[in-house]
Structures are given as structure tokens and as C-alpha cells.
DRENDO-489932 format. One line per 4 residues: number of its first residue (from 1); for each residue x, y, z of C-alpha. Coordinates in Angstrom, 1 decimal, always signed. Example, Ala and Ser with C-alpha at 12.3 -4.5 7.8 and 13.67 -1.06 7.14 Angstrom:
<sites>
1 = +12.3/-4.5/+7.8  +13.7/-1.1/+7.1
</sites>
This chain:
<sites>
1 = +33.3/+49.0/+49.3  +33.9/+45.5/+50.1  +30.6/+44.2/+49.6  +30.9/+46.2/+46.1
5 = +33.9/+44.6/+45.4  +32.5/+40.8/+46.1  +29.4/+41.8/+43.9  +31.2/+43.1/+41.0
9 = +33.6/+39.4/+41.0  +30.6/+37.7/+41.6  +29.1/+39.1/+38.7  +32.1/+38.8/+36.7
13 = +32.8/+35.1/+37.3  +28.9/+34.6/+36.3  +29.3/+36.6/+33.0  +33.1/+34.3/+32.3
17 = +30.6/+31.0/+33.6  +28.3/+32.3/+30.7  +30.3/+32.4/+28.0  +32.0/+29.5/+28.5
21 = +28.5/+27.5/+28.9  +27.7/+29.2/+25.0  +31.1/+28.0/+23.8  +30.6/+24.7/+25.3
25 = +27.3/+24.6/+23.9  +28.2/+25.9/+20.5  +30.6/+23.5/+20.1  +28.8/+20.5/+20.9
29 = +26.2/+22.5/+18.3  +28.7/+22.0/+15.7  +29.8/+18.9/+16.6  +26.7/+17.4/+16.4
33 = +25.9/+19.0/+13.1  +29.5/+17.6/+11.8  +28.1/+14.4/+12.8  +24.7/+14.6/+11.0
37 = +26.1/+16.3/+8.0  +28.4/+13.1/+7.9  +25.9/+10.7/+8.8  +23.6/+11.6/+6.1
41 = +26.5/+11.9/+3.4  +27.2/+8.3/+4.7  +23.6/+7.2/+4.2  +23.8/+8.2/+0.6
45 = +27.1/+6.3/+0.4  +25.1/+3.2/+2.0  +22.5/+3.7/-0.8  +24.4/+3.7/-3.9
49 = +26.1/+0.7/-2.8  +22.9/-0.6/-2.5  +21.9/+0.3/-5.8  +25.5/-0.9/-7.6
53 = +24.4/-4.0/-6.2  +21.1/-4.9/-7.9  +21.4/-7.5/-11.1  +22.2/-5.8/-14.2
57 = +21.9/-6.5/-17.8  +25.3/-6.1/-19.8  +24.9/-3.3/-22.7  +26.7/-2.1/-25.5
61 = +26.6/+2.0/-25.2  +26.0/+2.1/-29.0  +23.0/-0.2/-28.9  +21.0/+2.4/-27.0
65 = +20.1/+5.2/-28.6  +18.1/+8.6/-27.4  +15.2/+10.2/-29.9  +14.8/+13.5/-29.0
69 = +10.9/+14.4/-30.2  +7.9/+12.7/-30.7  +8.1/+12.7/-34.7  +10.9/+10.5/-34.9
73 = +9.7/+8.1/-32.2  +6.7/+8.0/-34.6  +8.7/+6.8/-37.9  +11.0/+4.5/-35.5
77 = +8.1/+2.6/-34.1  +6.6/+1.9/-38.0  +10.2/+1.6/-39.1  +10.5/-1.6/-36.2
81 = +7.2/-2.7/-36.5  +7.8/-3.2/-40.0  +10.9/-5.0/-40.0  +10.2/-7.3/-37.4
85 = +10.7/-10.9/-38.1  +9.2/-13.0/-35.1  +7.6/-11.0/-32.5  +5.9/-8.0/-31.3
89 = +4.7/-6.8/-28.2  +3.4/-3.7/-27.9  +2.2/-2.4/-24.2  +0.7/+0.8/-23.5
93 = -1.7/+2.8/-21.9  -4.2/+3.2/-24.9  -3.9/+3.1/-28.3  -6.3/+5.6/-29.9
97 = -9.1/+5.8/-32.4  -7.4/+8.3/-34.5  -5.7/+8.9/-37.4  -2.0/+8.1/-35.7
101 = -3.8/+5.3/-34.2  -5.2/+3.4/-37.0  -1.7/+4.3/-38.2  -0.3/+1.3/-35.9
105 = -2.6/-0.9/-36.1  -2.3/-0.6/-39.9  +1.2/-1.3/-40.1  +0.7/-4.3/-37.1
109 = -1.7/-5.8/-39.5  +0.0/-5.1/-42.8  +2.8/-7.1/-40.8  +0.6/-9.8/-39.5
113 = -0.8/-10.7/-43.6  +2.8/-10.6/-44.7  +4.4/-13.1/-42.4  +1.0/-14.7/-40.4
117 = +3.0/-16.7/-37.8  +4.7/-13.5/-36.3  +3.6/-12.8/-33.2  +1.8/-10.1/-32.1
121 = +0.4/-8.7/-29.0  -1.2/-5.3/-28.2  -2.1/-5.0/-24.5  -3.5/-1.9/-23.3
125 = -5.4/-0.6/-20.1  -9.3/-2.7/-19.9  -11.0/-0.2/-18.7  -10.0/+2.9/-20.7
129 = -10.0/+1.0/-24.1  -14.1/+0.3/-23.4  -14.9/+4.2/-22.8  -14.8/+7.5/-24.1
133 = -12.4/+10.4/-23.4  -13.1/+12.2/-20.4  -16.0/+14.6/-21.0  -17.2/+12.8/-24.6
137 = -20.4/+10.9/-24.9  -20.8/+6.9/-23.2  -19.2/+4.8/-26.0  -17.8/+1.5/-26.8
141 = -14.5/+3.9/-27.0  -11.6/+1.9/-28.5  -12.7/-1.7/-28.9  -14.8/-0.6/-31.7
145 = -11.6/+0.1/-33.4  -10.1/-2.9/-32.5  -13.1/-5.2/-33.4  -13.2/-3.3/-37.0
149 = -9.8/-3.9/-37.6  -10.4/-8.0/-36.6  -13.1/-8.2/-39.2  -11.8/-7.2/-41.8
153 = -8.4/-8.9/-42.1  -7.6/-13.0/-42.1  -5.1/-13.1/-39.6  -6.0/-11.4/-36.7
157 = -4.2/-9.9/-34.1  -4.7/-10.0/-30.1  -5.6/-7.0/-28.3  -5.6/-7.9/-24.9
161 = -7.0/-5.5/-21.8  -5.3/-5.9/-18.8  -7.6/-4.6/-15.8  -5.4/-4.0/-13.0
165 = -8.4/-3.1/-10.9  -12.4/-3.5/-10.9  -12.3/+0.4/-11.5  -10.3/+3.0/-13.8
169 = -9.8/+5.3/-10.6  -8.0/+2.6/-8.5  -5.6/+1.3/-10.4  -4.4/+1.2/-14.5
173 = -2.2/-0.5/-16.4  +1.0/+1.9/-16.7  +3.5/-0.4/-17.8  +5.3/+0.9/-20.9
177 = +7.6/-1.1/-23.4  +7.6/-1.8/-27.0  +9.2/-5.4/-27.7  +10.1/-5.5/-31.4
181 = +12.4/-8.6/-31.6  +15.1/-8.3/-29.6  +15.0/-4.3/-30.2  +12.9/-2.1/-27.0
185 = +11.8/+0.9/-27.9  +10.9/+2.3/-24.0  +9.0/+5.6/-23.8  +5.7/+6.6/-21.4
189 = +3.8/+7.9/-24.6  +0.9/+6.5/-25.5  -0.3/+5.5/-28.8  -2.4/+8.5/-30.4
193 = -2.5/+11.5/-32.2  -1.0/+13.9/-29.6  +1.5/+11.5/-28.7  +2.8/+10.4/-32.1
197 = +3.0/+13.9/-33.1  +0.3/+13.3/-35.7  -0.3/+16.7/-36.8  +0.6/+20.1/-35.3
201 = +0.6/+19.8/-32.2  +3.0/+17.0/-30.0  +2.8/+15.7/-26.2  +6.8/+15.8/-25.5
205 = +7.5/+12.2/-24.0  +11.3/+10.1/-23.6  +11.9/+8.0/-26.3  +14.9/+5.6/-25.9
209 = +16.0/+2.4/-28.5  +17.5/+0.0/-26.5  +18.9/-3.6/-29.0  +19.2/-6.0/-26.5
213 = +18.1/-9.8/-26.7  +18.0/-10.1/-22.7  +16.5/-6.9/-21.9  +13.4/-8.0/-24.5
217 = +12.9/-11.8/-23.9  +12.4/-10.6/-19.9  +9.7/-7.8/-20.9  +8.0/-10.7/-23.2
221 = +8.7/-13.3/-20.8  +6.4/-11.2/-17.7  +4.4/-9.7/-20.4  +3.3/-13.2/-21.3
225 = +3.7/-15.0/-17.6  +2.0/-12.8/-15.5  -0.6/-10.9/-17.9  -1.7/-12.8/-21.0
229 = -1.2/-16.1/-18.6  -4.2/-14.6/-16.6  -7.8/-15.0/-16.5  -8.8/-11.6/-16.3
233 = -6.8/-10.4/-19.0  -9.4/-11.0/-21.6  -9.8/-10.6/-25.7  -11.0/-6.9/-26.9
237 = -11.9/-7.8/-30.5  -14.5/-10.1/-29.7  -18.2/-8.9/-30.0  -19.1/-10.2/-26.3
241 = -17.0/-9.2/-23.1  -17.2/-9.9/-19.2  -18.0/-7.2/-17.5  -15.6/-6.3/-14.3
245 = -18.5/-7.8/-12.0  -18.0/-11.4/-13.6  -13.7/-10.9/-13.7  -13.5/-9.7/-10.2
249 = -12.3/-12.4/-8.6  -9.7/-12.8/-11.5  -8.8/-9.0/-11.5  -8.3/-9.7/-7.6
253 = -5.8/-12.7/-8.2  -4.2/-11.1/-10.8  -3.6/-7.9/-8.5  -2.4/-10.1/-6.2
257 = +0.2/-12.3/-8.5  +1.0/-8.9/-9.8  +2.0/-7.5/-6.5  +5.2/-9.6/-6.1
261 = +6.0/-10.3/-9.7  +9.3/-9.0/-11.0  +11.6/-9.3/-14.3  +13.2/-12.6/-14.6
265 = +16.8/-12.0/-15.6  +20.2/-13.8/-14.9  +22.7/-10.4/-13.6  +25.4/-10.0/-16.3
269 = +29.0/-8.6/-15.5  +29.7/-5.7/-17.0  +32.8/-4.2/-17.8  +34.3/-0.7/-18.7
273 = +33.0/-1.1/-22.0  +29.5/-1.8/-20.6  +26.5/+0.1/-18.9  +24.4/-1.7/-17.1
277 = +20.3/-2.0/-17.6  +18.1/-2.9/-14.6  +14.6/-3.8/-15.5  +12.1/-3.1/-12.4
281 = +8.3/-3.1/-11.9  +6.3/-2.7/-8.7  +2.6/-2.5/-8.0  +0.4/-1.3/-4.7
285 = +1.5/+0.7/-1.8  +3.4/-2.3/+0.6  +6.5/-3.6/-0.7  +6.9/-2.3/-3.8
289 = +10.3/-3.0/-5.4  +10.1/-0.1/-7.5  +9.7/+2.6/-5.2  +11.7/+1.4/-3.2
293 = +14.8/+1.8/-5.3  +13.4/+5.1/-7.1  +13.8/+6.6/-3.5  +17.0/+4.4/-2.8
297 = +17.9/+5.9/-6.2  +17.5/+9.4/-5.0  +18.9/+8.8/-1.9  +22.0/+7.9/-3.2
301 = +22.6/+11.2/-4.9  +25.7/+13.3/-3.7  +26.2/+16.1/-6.0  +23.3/+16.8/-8.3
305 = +19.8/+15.2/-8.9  +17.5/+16.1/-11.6  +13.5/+15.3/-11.9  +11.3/+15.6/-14.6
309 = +7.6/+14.7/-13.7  +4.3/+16.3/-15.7  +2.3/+16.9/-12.6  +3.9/+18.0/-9.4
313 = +2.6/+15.8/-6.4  +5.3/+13.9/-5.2  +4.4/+10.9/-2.9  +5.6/+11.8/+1.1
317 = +8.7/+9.2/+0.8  +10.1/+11.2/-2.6  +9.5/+14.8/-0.3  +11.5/+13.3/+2.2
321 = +14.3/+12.0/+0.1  +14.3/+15.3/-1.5  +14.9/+17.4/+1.3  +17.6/+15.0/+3.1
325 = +19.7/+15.7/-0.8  +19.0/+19.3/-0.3  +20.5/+19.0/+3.5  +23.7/+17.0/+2.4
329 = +24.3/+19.4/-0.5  +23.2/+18.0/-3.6  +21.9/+20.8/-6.6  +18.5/+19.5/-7.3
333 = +17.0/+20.8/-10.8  +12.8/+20.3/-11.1  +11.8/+19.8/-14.5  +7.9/+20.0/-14.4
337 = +5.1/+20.9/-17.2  +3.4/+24.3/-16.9  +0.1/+24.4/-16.3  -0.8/+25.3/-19.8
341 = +1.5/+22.5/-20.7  -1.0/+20.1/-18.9  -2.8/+17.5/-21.0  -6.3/+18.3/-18.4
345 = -5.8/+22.5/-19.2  -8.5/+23.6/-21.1  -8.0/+27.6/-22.1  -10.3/+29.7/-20.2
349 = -12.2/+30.8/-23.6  -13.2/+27.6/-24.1  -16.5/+26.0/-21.8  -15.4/+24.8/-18.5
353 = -15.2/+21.2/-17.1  -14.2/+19.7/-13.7  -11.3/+18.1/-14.9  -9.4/+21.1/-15.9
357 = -9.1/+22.7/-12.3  -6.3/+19.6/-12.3  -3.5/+21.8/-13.4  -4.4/+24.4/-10.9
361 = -4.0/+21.8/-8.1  -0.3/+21.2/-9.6  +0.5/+24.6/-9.5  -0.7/+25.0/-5.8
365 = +1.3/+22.6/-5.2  +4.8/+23.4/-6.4  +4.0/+27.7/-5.7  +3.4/+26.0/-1.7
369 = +7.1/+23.7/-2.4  +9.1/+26.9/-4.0  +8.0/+28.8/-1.0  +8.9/+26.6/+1.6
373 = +12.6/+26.5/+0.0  +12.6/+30.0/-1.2  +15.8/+30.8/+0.4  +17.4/+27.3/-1.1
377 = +15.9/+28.4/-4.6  +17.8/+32.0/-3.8  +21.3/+30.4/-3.4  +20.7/+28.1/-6.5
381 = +21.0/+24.7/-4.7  +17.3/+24.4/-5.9  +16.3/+24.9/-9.7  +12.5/+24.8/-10.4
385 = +12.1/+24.8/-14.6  +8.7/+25.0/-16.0  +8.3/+23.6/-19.4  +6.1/+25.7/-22.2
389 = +6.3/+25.5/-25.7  +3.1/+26.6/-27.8  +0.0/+25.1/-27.5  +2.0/+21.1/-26.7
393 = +1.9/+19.4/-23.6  +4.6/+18.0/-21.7  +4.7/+14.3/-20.2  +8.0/+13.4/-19.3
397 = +9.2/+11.3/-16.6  +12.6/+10.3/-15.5  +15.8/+10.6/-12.9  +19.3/+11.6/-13.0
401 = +21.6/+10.9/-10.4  +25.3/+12.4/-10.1  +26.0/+11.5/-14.1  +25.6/+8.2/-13.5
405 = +22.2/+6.4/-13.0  +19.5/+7.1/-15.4  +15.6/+6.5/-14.7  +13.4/+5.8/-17.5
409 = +10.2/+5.0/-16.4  +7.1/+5.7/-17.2  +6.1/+6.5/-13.2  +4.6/+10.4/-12.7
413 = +6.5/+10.2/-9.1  +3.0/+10.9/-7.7  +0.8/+9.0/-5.2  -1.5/+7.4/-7.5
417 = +1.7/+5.9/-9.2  +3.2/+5.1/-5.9  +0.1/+3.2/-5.0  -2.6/+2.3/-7.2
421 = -0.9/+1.8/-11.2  +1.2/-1.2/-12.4  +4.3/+0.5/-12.8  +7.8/-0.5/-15.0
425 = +11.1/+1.4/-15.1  +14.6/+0.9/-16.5  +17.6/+2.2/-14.6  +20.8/+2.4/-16.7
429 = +23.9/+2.3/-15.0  +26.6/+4.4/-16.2  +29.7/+4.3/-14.1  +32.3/+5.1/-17.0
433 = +30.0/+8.0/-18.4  +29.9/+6.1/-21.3  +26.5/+7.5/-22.5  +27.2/+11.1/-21.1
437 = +27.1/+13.1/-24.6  +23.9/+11.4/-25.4  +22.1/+12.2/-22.0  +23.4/+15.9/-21.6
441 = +21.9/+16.5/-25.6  +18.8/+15.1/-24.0  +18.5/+17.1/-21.2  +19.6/+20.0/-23.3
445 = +16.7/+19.4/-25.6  +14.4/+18.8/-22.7  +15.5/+22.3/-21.0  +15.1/+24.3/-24.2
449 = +11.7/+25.2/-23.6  +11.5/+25.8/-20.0  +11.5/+29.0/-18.1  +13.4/+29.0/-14.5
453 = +11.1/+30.2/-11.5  +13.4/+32.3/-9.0  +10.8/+32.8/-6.7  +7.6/+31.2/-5.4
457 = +6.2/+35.0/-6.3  +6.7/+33.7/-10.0  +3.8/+31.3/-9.7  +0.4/+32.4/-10.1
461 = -1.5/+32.2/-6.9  -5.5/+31.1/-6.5  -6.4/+34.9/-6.7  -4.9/+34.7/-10.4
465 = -6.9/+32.3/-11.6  -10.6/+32.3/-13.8  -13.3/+32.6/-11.9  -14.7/+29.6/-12.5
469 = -11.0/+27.6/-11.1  -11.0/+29.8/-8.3  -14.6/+28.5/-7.5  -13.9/+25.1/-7.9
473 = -10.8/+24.6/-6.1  -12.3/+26.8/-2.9  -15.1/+24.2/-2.9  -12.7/+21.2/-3.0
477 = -10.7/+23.3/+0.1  -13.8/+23.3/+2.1  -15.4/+20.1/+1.4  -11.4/+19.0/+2.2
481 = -11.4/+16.4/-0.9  -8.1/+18.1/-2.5  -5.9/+15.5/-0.3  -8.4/+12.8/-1.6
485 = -8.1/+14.1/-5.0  -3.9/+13.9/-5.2  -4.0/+10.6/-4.1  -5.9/+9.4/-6.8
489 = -5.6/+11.9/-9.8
</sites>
């Protein structure tokens, strides 16, 4: 009875000792979740400090204006071209042989006869000016447009080509900004049909008119500096070019000069009256200033965070950023094109190229995101949006933090952007919400087409797809080139 007795106290004490080890460990649990819940709410405090702190151009809220489709960023561009009194600067990714094309250059050279001593520079990509489109015949592509044009007129305008790299796949120029006097007209649409909304069909892109004498004498002031200023930049409308064999060491310097450049500016106080403008470019994978504050930029974000990028493959630092927001309780929305929406899809009743298994990859690789946060999608903390409309494609980049930064940028938020493109953004600083009708009608517009995904389930998966995708993208599994091939694409 005794020895019963002993056991059952025994036992009893052990059970108590039990228990009180689970509350002792439970609430060192939740202390130490207090503490990392607070540590990582004070890291974004850290980080928008950090970003309040970076030089800032003073600007009137009614001197920047939002466009809201790609017809009326068509007639504003000739509208500015054409009134322009002493300088333009156009820089883009390509401007096109076609008819929205020849548009520009008509008016850039209409302008030039009228008033010869305004000055005008087009500088676009070298390498993509001097071919084809993907999938089209070898050509002399666009510098036989561009050479045309120079022969036929007296005063001629320079085209420059800016080779960021001795090849297209390393590295292109992806700077955007059109300098029209002291007007910037900042948008990451190129100059061509699609883009300009030439006909039926439109590429939706961000098209903001910023009047500002600063802002534009900066972007001039690099564009000529660091890029016309360089030996490798060279002349497109001339008959004879170097190849990339004879500019390589120049294409290397340049690279290198471009790798710690930055926008010259002196940081302007701004008052309640004011938002604040904050030019940044960046170039290669070390040290580059702009993604640096792009992920400072979504670090710093407390309550709600919204994305928009055209092809979902965001580099390992944005991921990371991301899911620290999502773990400190910030509502993230995903604005991203559907695969349709893709300027590589090509409809499955027309002949197949390799190219168009590119928006498949995409979709792989936001299904594979939406199912590792299913159960964050499910409580609404995360918001996937897929943007369709018709037979148009969607290109739209850009960042909104808590209502009060804005991103414009021209940067896909992807790893060939992170590493390999000469990349320009504009953050606008907006900490009296002085712009905050303007931006919510944008991203109303933006989210008028788009369709929200509730589930990962909602995604087609590789067993959906045409035969022919399906093929390709299990050989690019196996031969294991699909992490080459994000990187670079």
C-alpha cells in the first residue's frame, strides 16, 4: 500500500514537473516570438528611415501628372516633342521600324528642320537596334531606319547605341526617360507599334509627366557624362560601324564607369507642400545602388505593399524581403501579366517557337509561389492579381509602399535586371499623401482587368499545357537549364 502510495506521488509530482516545463517552455516560446515579431517591425522602422534619408528633389504635386493608357502617352510624347524649344533626349530600349516608329522620328526631325540648333539625342540599346525581332530573318534591323531617315533630311539627328555589353544576352541598355526641356515624360515602354498603341492592339506600360528643371538637367547631365561621353557609344546612322570585337575594350570601360555612376543632384528640402523625387540607377550584381534601396524600399513597408512586374521571377533578395513583410504583417497585393498577356506567348494555333515556352516558365513560377503561401493567400494577407484584357499585353513595373513611396522604374524585379541591365528608377516620396487621388485612380485602372487567384489550384499546371510546351519545358527540367534560363531571360 505504501509503496503504491510513493508511486502514485512520484508519478504525480512528475506529471505537475511536466507541465510546468511546457509552460515554462511556452512562455519563453512566446516571448521569443514577441521579440522577433518586434525586432522585424523594428527593422522596417530602421529601413524607412533609411529611405527618408536619401537626397530628394523638391516637387510641386501638380507638376506630375499620371496617364492612364498607352494612347494618350502616344499624343503626349508628339505633343512634347513638338513644342520643345532646346533640347531632347529620348532614351529607350528600341525604337521600331514601324508605322508608330517612323511616327517619332518624323516629328524629331520635323522639329530638328524647324529650329536646327535644338538638341536632339535618341539613344537606344546597340545591339538590338542592329538585328531583327526574335524569330525574323538576319537583318540590318533598325539602323536601316535610322540611316534612311539621316539621308534624307539636312540636319541630322544622333542616334546613338549604347552597348552595355559585348552580347544582347548579358546585359542591355534598360534605362528609360524622355527629357523634353525641363519636362520628363518617365514610362518603361518602348518606342513601337505595340507600345504606342498604334493600332488595335496596346502593350499596357506606366506613363507619368513629371515638369521639373532639376529632375531633367540630372537625366541629361548622366545621359551625356557617362554615355554619349563614351567611346563605345558609337553613331547608328552612319553606313560603316565597329563591330563589338573592335569596341570591346570600350564596352568594358564603359561597363565599368557605369557600375558606380549615379545621378548628380544637390538634395532639396521639401516641405508639406512638396513630394519628394529621388532619381536612382544601378548596374551589375555587387553594389548596386538600386537594388539596394528597391529591397530597402520593400523592407520598409509596415501595412501594405503592392508589386506589379510582367514576368514573375523575382531575384532571391526581393523573395526574402517579401516573406519577412508577410511575417511582420504587411497585405502584399501581386500584380503580374497572364501568360497570354506575355509579349513571348504565341497562341497555340499558330507555329511554335522556343521563345514562347517563356510564359509557361512564369506561370511555373508563381503556381510553385501561390502554393507555398496558400494558406496566407486563404486569410487574404496575400493577393495574387493576374492581368488579361483581349489579345494586349501587359508590361508594367512599379512599387507601392504604405501610401507613401512610389517606384517608377522601368526594372522587371527579376534576375537579369538585378544583374546584367543598366537599370534607372524614380522614387517619389509622398509623406502628406499629397498625390494619393492620382495614384489610387492608377492603380484602380491598372486592377480593372485582372482576375484574383484564390488558390495555386487556379493556375494551370505543366499537364495543362500544349503538347509542344509541355515537351519543351520537360527538356529544359532534365537538361536542368530552367535556373540558367531565369537568370538571363
Amino acid at each position: 500500500m505504501n509503496k503504491l502510495c510513493c508511486k502514485t506521488t512520484s508519478q504525480g509530482r512528475l506529471k505537475s514537473r511536466n507541465i510546468w516545463c511546457k509552460i515554462k517552455f511556452n512562455f519563453r516560446l512566446t516571448q521569443d516570438s514577441v521579440k522577433f515579431n518586434e525586432a522585424i517591425m523594428d527593422s522596417a522602422t530602421v529601413n524607412k528611415q533609411l529611405i527618408d534619408q536619401l537626397p530628394k528633389i523638391a516637387q510641386c504635386p501638380d507638376q506630375l501628372e499620371t496617364l492612364l493608357n498607352a494612347a494618350s502617352f502616344r499624343k503626349r510624347l508628339l505633343l512634347e516633342i513638338a513644342q520643345a524649344k532646346f533640347r531632347i533626349f529620348l532614351v529607350t530600349l528600341y525604337l521600331q521600324d514601324d508605322e508608330a516608329g517612323r511616327s517619332i522620328l518624323d516629328a524629331l526631325y520635323v522639329a530638328k528642320q524647324k529650329n536646327p540648333i535644338l538638341d536632339i539625342k535618341v539613344l537606344v540599346d546597340w545591339h538590338r537596334a542592329q538585328r531583327g525581332l526574335i524569330g525574323a530573318n538576319k537583318s540590318d534591323g533598325n539602323a536601316l531606319l535610322y540611316r534612311d531617315y539621316a539621308e534624307r533630311f539636312t540636319h541630322k539627328i544622333d542616334v546613338l547605341g549604347v552597348p552595355v555589353r559585348n552580347r544582347e544576352v548579358f546585359g542591355v541598355l534598360h534605362l528609360k526617360g524622355f527629357v523634353m526641356d525641363n519636362t520628363v515624360i518617365y514610362s518603361g515602354a518602348s518606342l513601337n507599334d505595340v507600345y504606342l498603341a498604334q493600332h488595335d492592339r496596346y502593350r499596357y506600360d506606366r506613363y507619368h509627366i513629371i515638369k521639373n528643371k532639376v529632375l531633367a538637367d540630372c537625366m541629361v547631365n548622366f545621359i551625356g557624362n557617362t554615355l554619349v561621353s563614351s567611346a563605345a557609344v558609337t553613331c547608328l546612322t552612319q553606313p560603316h560601324r565597329p563591330n563589338a570585337k573592335v569596341l570591346k575594350l570600350a564596352i568594358r570601360d564603359l561597363r565599368s564607369r557605369l557600375q558606380s555612376s549615379s545621378y548628380n543632384f544637390i538634395s532639396q528640402h521639401t516641405t508639406e507642400k512638396h513630394v519628394g523625387l529621388t532619381p536612382m540607377v544601378g548596374l551589375g550584381k555587387h553594389k548596386n545602388y538600386l537594388n539596394t534601396q528597391i529591397c530597402r524600399l520593400i523592407a520598409s513597408a509596415r501595412n501594405e505593399l503592392i508589386i506589379c512586374t510582367p514576368y514573375f521571377n523575382p531575384p532571391r533578395s526581393v523573395m526574402r524581403e517579401l516573406r519577412k513583410a508577410l511575417q511582420r504583417g504587411a497585405t502584399i497585393t501581386i500584380i503580374v501579366g497572364d501568360k497570354t498577356a506575355n509579349d513571348f506567348y504565341i497562341p497555340p494555333s499558330e507555329p511554335f517557337k522556343t521563345i514562347a515556352g517563356l510564359p509557361y516558365l512564369y506561370e511555373i513560377n508563381l503556381r510553385n509561389f501561390a502554393r507555398r503561401n496558400e494558406a496566407i493567400i486563404a486569410k487574404r494577407q496575400l493577393r495574387i492579381n493576374l492581368w488579361k484584357h483581349d489579345d494586349n499585353s501587359f508590361h508594367l513595373k512599379g512599387i507601392w509602399v504604405d501610401r507613401t513611396y512610389m517606384l517608377l522604374t522601368g526594372n522587371n524585379l527579376n534576375p537579369r535586371a538585378w544583374k546584367l541591365d543598366l537599370e534607372n528608377a524614380i522614387l517619389i516620396h509622398d509623406h502628406h499623401r499629397l498625390l494619393e487621388a492620382q495614384t489610387q485612380q492608377e492603380i484602380d485602372t491598372i486592377l480593372e482587368h485582372t482576375q484574383f487567384i484564390g488558390s495555386y489550384k487556379h493556375l494551370e499546371k505543366l499537364e495543362d499545357y500544349p503538347v509542344r510546351v509541355r515537351k519543351l519545358l520537360k527538356r529544359i527540367k532534365r537538361i536542368k537549364v530552367d535556373h540558367l534560363l531565369n537568370q538571363i531571360l
